[in-house]
C-alpha positions in Angstrom: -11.5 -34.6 19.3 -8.1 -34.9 17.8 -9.3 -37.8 15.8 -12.4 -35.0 13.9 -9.4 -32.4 13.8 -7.0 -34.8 12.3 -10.3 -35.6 9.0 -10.5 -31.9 9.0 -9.7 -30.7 5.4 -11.1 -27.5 3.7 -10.4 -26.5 -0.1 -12.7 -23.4 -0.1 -13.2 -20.5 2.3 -16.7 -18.4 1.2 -15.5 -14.1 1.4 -18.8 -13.0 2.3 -17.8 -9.4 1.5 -21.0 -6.9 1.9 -24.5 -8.0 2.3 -26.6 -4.9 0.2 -28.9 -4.7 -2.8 -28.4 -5.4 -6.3 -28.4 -1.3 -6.7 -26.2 -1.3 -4.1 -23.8 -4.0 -5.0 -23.9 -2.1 -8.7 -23.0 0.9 -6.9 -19.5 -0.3 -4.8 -18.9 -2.3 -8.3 -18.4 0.8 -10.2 -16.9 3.0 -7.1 -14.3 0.3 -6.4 -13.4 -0.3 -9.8 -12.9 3.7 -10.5 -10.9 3.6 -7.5 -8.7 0.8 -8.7 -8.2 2.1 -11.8 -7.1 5.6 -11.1 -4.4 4.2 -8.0 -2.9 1.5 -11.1 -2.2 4.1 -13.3 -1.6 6.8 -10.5 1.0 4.3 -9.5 2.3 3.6 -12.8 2.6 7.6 -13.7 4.8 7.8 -10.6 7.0 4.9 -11.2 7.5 6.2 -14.5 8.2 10.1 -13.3 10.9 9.0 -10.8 12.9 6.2 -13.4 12.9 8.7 -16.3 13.1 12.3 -14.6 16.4 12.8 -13.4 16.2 15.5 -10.6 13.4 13.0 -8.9 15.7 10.6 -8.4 16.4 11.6 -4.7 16.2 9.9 -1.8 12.6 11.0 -1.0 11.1 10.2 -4.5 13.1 6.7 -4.1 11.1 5.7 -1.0 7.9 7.2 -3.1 8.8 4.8 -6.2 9.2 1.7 -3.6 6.0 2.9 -2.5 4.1 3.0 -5.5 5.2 -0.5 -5.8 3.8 -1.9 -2.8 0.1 -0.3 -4.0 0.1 -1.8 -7.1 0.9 -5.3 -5.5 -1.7 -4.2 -2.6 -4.7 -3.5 -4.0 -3.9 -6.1 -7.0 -4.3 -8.9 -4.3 -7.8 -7.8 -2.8 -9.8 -5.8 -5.2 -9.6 -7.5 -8.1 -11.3 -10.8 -6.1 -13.7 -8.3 -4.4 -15.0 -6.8 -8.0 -15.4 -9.8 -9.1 -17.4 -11.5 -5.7 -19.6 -8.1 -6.1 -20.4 -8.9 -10.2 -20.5 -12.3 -10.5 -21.6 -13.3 -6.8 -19.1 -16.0 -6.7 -18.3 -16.1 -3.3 -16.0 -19.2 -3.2 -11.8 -19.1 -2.8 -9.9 -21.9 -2.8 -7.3 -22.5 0.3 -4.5 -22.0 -1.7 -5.6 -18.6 -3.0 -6.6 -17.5 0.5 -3.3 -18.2 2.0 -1.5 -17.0 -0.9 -3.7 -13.3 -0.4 -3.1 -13.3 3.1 0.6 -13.3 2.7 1.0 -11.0 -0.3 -1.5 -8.5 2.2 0.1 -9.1 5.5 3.5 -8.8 3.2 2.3 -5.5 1.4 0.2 -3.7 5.0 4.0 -4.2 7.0 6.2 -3.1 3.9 4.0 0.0 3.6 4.7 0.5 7.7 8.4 0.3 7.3 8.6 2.3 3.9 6.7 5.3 5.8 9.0 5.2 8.7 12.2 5.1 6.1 10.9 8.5 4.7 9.4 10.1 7.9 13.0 9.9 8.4 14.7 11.5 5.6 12.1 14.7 6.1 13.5 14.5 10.0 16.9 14.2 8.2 16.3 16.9 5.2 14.4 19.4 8.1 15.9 18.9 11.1 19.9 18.2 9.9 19.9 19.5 6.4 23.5 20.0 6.4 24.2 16.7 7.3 22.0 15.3 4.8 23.6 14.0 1.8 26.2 12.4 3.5 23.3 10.7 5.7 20.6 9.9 3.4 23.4 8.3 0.8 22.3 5.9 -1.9 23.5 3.0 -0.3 21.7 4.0 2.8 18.7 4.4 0.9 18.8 1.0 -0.7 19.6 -0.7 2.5 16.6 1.0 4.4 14.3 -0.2 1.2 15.9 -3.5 1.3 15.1 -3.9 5.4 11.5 -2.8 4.8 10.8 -5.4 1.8 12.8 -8.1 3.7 11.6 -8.2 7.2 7.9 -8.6 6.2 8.5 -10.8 3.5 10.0 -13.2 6.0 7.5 -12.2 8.6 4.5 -12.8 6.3 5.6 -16.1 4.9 6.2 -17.3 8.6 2.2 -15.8 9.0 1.0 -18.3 6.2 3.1 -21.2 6.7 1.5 -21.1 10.4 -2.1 -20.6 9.8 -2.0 -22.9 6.5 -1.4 -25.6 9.5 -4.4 -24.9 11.2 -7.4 -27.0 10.9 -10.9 -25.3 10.0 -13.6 -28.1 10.9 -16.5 -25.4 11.5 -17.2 -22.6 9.2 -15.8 -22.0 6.3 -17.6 -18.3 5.8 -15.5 -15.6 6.1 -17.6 -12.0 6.9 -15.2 -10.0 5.1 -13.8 -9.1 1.2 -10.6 -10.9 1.8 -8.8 -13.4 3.8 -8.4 -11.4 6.8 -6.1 -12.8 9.1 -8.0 -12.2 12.4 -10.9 -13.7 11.0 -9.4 -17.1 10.3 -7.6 -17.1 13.3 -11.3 -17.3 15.1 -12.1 -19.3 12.5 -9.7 -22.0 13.1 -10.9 -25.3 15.0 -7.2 -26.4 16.1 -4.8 -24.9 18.6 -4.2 -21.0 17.6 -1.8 -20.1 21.1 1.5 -19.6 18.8 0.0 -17.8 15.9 -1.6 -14.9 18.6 1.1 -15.0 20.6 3.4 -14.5 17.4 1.2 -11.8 16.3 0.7 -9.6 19.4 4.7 -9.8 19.7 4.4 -8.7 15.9 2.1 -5.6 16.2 4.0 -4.6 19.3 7.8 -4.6 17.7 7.2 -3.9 13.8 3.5 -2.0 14.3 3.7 0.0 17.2 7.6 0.4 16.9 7.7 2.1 13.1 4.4 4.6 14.6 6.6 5.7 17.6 9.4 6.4 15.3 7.4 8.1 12.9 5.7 10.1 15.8 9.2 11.1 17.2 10.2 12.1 13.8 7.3 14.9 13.5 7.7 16.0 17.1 11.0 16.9 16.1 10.5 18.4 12.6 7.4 20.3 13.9 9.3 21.7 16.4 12.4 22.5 14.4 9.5 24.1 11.8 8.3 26.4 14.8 11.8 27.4 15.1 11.9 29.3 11.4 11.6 33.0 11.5 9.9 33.5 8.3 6.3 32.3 7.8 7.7 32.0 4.4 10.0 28.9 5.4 7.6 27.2 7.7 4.9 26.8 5.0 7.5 25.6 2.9 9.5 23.3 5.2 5.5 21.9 6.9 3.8 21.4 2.6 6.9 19.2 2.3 6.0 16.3 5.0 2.1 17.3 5.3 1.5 14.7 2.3 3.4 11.9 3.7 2.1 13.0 7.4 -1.8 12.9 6.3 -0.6 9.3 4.2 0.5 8.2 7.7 -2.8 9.4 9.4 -5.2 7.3 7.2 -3.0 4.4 6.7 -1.5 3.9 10.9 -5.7 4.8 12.0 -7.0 2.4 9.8 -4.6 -0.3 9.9 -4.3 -0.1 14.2 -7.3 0.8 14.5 -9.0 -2.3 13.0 -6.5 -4.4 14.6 -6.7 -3.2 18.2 -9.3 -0.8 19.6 -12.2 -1.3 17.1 -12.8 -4.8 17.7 -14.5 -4.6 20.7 -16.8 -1.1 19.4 -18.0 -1.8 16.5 -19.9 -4.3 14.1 -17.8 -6.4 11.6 -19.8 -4.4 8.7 -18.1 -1.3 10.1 -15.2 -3.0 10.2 -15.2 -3.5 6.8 -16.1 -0.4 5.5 -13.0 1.0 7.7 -11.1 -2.1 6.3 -11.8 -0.5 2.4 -9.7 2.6 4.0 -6.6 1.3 4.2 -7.1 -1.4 1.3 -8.7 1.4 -1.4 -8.6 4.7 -0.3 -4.9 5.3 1.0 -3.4 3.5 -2.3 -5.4 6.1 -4.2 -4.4 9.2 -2.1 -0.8 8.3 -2.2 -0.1 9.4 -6.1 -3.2 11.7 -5.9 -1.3 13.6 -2.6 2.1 13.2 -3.5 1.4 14.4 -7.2 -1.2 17.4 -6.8 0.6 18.3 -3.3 4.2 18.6 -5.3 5.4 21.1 -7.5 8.9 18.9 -8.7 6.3 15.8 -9.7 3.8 18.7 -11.6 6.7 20.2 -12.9 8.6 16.5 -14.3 4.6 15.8 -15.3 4.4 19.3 -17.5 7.9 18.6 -19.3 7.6 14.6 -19.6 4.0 15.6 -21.6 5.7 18.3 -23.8 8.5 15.6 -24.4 6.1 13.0 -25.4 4.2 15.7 -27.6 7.7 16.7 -29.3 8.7 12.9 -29.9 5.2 12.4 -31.4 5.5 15.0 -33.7 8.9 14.4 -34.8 7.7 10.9 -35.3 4.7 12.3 -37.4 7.3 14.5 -39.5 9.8 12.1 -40.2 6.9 9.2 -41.2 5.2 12.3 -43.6 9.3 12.9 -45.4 10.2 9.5 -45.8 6.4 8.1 -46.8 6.6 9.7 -50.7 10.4 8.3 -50.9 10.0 6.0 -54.2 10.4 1.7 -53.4 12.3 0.3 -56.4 12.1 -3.3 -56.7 14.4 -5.1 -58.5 
């Protein structure tokens, strides 16, 4: 047996993705492809908005920017090899590229955990101790909490990857899903998987379930510090500014958790990948779509950034139509 699992070598996993008609196929082609369009330059608008307005560069828009980061490095390692498995129906990936996904989305899924934690507490900070606040939520604080979140999964996810590249895959080679899912190849695996499961449960138990308690905590508090405000007035305005990051956490913690833990057992792995394009496609889309329409500061710096751009455009336009009659002597 160790002998076969010693000769076992694989250079190309099969992403089996979704098994549907050409209509079909057709169909999640153009749907996913929307999808990823709108959250790249969603993204990109917000990225934008936060380095050029001035009075969004606050704490909370600082954890938003670092968040519209992660998306654009999240969805650009699954859907763009998804899109093209659906068009060309190339199924094939290289062991390499599989291993390289499954960090950059273990890297990007933990990142995103630690990021909403940092700003479920600056709204605990901002509602609950808003006195406190600036001397709390200070710029270095801010950069260090960042710095933690990028850090701690980067190292976690390489460790992930340099584990399971390792393993030996004698059987199949077929994975039933649109990317390199990590539980998938675990099964997958013919050699010895004890330390990578064990390193993961101790992983979903300390940086999954540990960020969600924290975040939980957080809106226990806030809520009940928002029940506390005499005017109705306030409490709509203290609850519309946490309800977008709150229904962000919802989708994203449900989806994630969900897959990982209590669906497994309930439901089909075709479900599971449908609830798998929740948390890969839909929440990167919601986040600038929620935290733009949801948020009169972004709608305001979105207003006077496109009056801006008009007035440079026109200035432009102007100077070109004064200086293009000015006569070109050559000599």
């Amino acid at each position: 047996m160790n002998g076969h699992l010693n000769n076992c070598t694989v250079n190309e996993f099969h992403l089996l993705a979704f098994s549907m008609s050409a209509h079909a196929q057709l169909g999640i082609f153009t749907l996913i492809l929307v999808i990823y369009s709108i959250t790249m330059l969603g993204n990109v608008l917000i990225i934008s908005l936060i380095c050029l307005v001035s009075h969004l560069q606050t704490p909370m828009y600082f954890f938003l920017c670092n968040l519209s980061v992660q998306d654009i490095i999240y969805i650009s390692d699954t859907l763009p090899k998804f899109l093209a498995i659906t068009k060309s129906r190339i199924h094939g990936i290289t062991f390499p590229a599989c291993i390289t996904q499954l960090f950059i989305f273990v890297f990007c899924i933990g990142t995103e955990f630690f990021l909403l934690t940092s700003m479920a507490y600056d709204r605990y900070i901002a509602i609950c101790i808003p006195l406190h606040y600036a001397i709390i939520m200070r710029k270095l604080i801010c950069i260090l909490l960042a710095s933690v979140s990028w850090m701690v999964w980067l190292v976690n996810a390489l460790i992930q990857s340099l584990i399971l590249s390792h393993a030996k895959f004698c059987n199949s080679k077929d994975i039933n899903h649109f990317y390199c899912d990590l539980k998938i190849m675990i099964k997958l695996a013919s050699s010895d998987t004890t330390i990578i499961q064990t390193y993961l449960l101790v992983i979903i138990i300390v940086l999954g379930f540990l960020p969600f308690v924290l975040i939980l905590t957080s809106y226990i508090c806030i809520i009940s510090t928002i029940a506390k405000i005499r005017s109705s007035g306030g409490r709509i305005k203290a609850f519309s500014s946490c309800s977008s990051h709150l229904t962000i956490v919802i989708l994203f913690y449900g989806g994630v958790l969900g897959t990982y833990t209590i669906l497994e057992s309930e439901h089909s792995q075709q479900q599971e990948k449908l609830i798998s394009l929740l948390y890969t496609a839909l929440v990167p889309l919601l986040n600038p779509l929620v935290y733009t329409l949801r948020n009169k500061e972004v709608l305001k710096a979105m207003k006077h950034y496109q009056r801006l751009s008009t007035w440079y455009r026109y200035t432009f336009i102007i100077h070109i139509l004064l200086y293009s009659n000015v006569p070109i002597k050559i000599v």
